[in-house]
Backbone atoms as SQL, in Angstrom:
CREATE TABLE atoms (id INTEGER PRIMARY KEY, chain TEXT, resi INTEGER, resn TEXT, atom TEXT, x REAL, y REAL, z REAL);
INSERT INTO atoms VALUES
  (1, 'A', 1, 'UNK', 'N', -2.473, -22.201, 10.100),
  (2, 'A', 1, 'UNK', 'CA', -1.644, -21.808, 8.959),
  (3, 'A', 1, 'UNK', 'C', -0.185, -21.933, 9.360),
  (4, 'A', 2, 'UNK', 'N', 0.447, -22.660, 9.286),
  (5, 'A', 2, 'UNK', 'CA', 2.035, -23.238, 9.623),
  (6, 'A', 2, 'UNK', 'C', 2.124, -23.062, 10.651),
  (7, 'A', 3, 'UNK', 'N', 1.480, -22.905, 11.892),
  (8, 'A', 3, 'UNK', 'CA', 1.674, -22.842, 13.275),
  (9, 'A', 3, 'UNK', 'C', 1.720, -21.588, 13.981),
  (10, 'A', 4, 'UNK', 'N', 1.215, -20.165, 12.859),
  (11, 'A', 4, 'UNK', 'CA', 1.555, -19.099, 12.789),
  (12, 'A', 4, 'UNK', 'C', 0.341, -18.592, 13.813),
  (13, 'A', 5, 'UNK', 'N', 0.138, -17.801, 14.522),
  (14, 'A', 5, 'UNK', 'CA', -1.199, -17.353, 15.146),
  (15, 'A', 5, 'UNK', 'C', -1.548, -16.033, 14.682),
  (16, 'A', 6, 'UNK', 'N', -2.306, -15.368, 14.819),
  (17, 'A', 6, 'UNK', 'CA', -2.499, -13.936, 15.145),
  (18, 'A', 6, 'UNK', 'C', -1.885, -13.155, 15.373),
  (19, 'A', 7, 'UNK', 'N', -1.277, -13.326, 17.292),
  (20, 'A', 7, 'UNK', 'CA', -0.445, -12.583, 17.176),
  (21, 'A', 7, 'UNK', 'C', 1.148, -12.469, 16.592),
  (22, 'A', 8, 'UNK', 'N', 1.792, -13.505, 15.924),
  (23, 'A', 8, 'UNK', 'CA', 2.632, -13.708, 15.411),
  (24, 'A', 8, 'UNK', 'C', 3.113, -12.465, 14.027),
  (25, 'A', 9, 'UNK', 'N', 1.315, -12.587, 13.231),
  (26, 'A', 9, 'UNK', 'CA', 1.232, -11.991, 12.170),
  (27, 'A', 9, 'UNK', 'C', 1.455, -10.633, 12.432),
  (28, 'A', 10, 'UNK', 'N', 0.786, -10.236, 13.383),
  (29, 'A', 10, 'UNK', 'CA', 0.802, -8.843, 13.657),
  (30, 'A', 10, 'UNK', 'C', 1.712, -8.479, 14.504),
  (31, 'A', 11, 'UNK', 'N', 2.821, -8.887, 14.731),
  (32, 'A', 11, 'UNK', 'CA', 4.111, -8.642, 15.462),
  (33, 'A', 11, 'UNK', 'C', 5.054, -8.870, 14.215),
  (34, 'A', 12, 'UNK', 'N', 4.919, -9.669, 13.043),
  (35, 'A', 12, 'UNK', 'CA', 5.922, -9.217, 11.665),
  (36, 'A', 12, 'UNK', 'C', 5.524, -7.926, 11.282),
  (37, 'A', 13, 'UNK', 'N', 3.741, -7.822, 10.514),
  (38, 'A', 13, 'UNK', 'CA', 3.490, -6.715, 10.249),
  (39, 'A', 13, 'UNK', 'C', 4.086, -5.720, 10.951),
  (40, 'A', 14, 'UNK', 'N', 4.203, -5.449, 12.616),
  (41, 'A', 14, 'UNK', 'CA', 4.547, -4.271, 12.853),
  (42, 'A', 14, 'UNK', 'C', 6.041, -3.985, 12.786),
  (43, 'A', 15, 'UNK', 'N', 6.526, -5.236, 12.616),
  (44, 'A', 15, 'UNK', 'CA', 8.086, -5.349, 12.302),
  (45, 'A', 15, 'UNK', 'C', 8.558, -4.350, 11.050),
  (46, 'A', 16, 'UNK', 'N', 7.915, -5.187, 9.876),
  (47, 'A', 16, 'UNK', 'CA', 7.871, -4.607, 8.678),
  (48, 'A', 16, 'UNK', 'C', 7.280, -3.178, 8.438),
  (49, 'A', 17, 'UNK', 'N', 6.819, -3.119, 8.857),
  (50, 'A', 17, 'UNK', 'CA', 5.980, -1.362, 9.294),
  (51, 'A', 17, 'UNK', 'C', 7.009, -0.224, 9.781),
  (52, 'A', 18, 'UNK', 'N', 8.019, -1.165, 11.121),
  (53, 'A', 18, 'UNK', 'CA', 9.018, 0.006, 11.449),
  (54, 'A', 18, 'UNK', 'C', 10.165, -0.180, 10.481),
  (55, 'A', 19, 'UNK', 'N', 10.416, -0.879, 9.833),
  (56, 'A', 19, 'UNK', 'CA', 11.876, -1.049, 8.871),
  (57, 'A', 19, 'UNK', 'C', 11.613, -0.201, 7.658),
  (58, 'A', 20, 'UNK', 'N', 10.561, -0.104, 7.050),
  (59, 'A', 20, 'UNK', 'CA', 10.143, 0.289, 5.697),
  (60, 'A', 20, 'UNK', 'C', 9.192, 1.504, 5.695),
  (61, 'A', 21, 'UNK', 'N', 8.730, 1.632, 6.738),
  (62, 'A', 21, 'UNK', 'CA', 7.450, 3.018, 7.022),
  (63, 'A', 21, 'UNK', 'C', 6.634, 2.702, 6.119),
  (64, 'A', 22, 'UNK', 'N', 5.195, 3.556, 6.208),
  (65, 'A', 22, 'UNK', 'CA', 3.674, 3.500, 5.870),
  (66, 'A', 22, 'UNK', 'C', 3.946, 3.627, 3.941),
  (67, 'A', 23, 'UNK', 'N', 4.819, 4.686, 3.872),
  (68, 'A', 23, 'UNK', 'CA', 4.746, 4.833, 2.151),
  (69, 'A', 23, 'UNK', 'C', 5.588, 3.829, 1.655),
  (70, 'A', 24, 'UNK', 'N', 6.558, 3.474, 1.713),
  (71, 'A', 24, 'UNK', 'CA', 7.519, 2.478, 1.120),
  (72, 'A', 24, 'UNK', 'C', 6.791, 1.175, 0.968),
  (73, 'A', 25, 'UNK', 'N', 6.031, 0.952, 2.014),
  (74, 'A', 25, 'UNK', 'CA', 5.130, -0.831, 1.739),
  (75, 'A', 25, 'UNK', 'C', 4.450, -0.939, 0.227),
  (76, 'A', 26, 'UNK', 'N', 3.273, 0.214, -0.351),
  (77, 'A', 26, 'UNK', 'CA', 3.091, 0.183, -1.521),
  (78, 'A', 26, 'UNK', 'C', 3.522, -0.383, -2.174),
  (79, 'A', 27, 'UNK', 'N', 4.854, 0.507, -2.487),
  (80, 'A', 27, 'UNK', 'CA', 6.087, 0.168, -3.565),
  (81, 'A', 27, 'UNK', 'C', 6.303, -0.992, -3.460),
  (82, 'A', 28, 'UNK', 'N', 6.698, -2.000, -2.496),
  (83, 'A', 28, 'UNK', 'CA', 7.054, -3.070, -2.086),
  (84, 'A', 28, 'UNK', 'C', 6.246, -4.491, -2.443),
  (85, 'A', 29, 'UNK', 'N', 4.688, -3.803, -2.591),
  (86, 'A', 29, 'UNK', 'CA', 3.871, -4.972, -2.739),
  (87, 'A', 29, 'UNK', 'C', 3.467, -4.689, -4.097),
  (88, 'A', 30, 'UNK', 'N', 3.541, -3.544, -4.797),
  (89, 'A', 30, 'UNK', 'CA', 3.846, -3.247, -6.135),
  (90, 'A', 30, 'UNK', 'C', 4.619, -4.572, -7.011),
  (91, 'A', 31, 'UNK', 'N', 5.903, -4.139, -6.593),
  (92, 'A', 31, 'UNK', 'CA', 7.014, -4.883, -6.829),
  (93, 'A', 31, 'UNK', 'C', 6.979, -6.075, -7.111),
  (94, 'A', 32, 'UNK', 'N', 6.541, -6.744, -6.090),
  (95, 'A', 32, 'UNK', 'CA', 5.953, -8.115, -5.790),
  (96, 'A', 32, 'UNK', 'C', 5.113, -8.619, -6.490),
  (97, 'A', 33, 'UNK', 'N', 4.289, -7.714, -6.770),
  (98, 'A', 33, 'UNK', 'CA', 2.829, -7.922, -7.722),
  (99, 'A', 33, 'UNK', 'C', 3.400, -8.164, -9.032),
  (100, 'A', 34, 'UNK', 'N', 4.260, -7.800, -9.342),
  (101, 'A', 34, 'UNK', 'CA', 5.025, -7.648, -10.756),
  (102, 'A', 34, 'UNK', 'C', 6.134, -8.774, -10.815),
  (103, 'A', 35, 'UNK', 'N', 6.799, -9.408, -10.184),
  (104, 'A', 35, 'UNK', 'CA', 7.188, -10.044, -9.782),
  (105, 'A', 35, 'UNK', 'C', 6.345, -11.561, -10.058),
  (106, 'A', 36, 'UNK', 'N', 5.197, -11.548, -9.419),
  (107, 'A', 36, 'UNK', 'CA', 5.023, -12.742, -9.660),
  (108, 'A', 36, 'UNK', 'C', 3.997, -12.588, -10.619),
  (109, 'A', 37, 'UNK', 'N', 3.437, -12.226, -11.384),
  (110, 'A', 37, 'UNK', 'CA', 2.686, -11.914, -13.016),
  (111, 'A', 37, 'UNK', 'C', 3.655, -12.024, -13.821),
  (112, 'A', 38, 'UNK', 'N', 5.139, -11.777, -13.564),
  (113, 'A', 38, 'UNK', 'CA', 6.197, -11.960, -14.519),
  (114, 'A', 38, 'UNK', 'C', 6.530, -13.543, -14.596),
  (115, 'A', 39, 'UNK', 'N', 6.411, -14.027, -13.499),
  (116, 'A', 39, 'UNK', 'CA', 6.501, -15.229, -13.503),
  (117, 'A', 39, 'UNK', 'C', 6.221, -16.600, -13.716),
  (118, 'A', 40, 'UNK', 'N', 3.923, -16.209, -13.430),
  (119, 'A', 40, 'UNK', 'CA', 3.284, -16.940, -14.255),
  (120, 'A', 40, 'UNK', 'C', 3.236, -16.423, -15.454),
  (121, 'A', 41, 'UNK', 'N', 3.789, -15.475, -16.456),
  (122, 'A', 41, 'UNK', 'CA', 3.795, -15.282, -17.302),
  (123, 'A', 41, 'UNK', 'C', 4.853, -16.199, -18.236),
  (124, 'A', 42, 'UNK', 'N', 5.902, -15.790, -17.157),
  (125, 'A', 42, 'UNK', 'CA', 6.875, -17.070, -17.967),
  (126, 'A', 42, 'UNK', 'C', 6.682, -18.607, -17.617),
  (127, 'A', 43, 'UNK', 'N', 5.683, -19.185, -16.810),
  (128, 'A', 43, 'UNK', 'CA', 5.688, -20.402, -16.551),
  (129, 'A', 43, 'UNK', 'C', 4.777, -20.702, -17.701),
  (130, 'A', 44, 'UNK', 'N', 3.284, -19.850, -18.094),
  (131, 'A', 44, 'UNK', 'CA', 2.632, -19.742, -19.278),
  (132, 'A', 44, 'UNK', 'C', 3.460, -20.024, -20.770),
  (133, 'A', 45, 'UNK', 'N', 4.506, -19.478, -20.523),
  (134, 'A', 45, 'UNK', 'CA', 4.976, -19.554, -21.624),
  (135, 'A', 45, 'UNK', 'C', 5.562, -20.930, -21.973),
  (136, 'A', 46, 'UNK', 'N', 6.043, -21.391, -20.855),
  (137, 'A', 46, 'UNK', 'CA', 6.673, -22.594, -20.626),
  (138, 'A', 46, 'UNK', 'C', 6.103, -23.680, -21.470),
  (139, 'A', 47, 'UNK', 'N', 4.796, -23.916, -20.690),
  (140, 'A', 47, 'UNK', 'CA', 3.898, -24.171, -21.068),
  (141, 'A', 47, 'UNK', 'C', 3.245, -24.336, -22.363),
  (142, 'A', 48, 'UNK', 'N', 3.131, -23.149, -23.473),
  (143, 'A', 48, 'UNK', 'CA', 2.737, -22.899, -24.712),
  (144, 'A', 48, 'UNK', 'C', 3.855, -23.844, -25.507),
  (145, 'A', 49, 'UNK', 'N', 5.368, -23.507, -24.960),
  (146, 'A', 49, 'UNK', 'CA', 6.552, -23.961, -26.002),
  (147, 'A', 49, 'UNK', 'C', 5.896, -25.400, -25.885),
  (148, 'A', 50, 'UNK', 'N', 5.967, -26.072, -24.573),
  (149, 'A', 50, 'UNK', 'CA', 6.011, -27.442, -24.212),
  (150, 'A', 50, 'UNK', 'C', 5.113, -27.591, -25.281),
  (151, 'A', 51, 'UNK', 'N', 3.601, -27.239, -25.779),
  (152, 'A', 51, 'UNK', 'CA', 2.936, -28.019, -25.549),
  (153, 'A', 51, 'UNK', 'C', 2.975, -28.163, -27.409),
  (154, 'A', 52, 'UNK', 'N', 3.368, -26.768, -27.891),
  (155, 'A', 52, 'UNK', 'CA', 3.351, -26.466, -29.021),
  (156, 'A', 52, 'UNK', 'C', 4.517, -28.077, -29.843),
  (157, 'A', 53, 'UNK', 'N', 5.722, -27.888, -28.962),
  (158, 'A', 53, 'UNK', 'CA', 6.545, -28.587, -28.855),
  (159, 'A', 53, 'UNK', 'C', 6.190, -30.246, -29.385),
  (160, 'A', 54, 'UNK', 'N', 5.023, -30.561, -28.521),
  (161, 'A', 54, 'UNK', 'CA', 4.298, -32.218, -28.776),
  (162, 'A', 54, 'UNK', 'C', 3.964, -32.141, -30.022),
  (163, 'A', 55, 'UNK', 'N', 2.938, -30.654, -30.378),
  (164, 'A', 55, 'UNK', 'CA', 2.565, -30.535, -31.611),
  (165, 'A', 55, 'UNK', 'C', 3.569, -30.812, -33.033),
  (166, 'A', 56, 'UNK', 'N', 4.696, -30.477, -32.639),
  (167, 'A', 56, 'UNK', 'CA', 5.389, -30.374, -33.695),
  (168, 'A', 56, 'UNK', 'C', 5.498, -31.876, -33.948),
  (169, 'A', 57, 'UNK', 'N', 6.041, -32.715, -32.969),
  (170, 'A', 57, 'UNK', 'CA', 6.473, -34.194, -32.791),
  (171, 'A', 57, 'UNK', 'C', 5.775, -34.933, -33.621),
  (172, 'A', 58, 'UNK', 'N', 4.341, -34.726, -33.115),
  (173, 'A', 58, 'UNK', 'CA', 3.384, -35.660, -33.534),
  (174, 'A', 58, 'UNK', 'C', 3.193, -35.745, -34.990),
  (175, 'A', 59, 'UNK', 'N', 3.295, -34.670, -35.833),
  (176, 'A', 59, 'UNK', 'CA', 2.481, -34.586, -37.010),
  (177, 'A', 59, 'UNK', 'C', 3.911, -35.204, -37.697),
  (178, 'A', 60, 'UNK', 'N', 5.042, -35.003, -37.463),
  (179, 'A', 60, 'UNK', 'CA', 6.344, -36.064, -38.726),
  (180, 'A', 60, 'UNK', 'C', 5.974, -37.131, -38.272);
C-alpha cells in the first residue's frame, strides 16, 4: 500500500493518538464522515444537473 508497512501505520496512529487524545479522535472521524457524504452528495448532484442537462438538449 504506497510503500507504507505496518509499522509505519502504527507509529502515525500513535502519533495522532498523542496530539488529539482517545476522546477527540471520534469527533474527528465524525467530521470526516460528514465531510465526505457531503461531497458525494454534491458530486451526485453534479451528476443529476449534467445529466438532466442532455435531457433538456435533446428534446428542442
Amino acid at each position: 500500500m504506497f510503500g507504507i508497512g505496518t509499522q509505519e501505520i502504527l507509529f502515525i496512529v500513535l502519533v495522532v493518538l498523542l496530539f488529539f487524545g482517545g476522546k477527540k479522535i471520534p469527533e474527528l472521524m465524525k467530521g470526516l464522515g460528514k465531510g465526505i457524504r457531503s461531497f458525494k452528495d454534491g458530486m451526485n448532484g453534479m451528476e443529476n444537473e449534467s445529466e438532466t442537462g442532455h435531457k433538456d438538449t435533446q428534446k428542442q
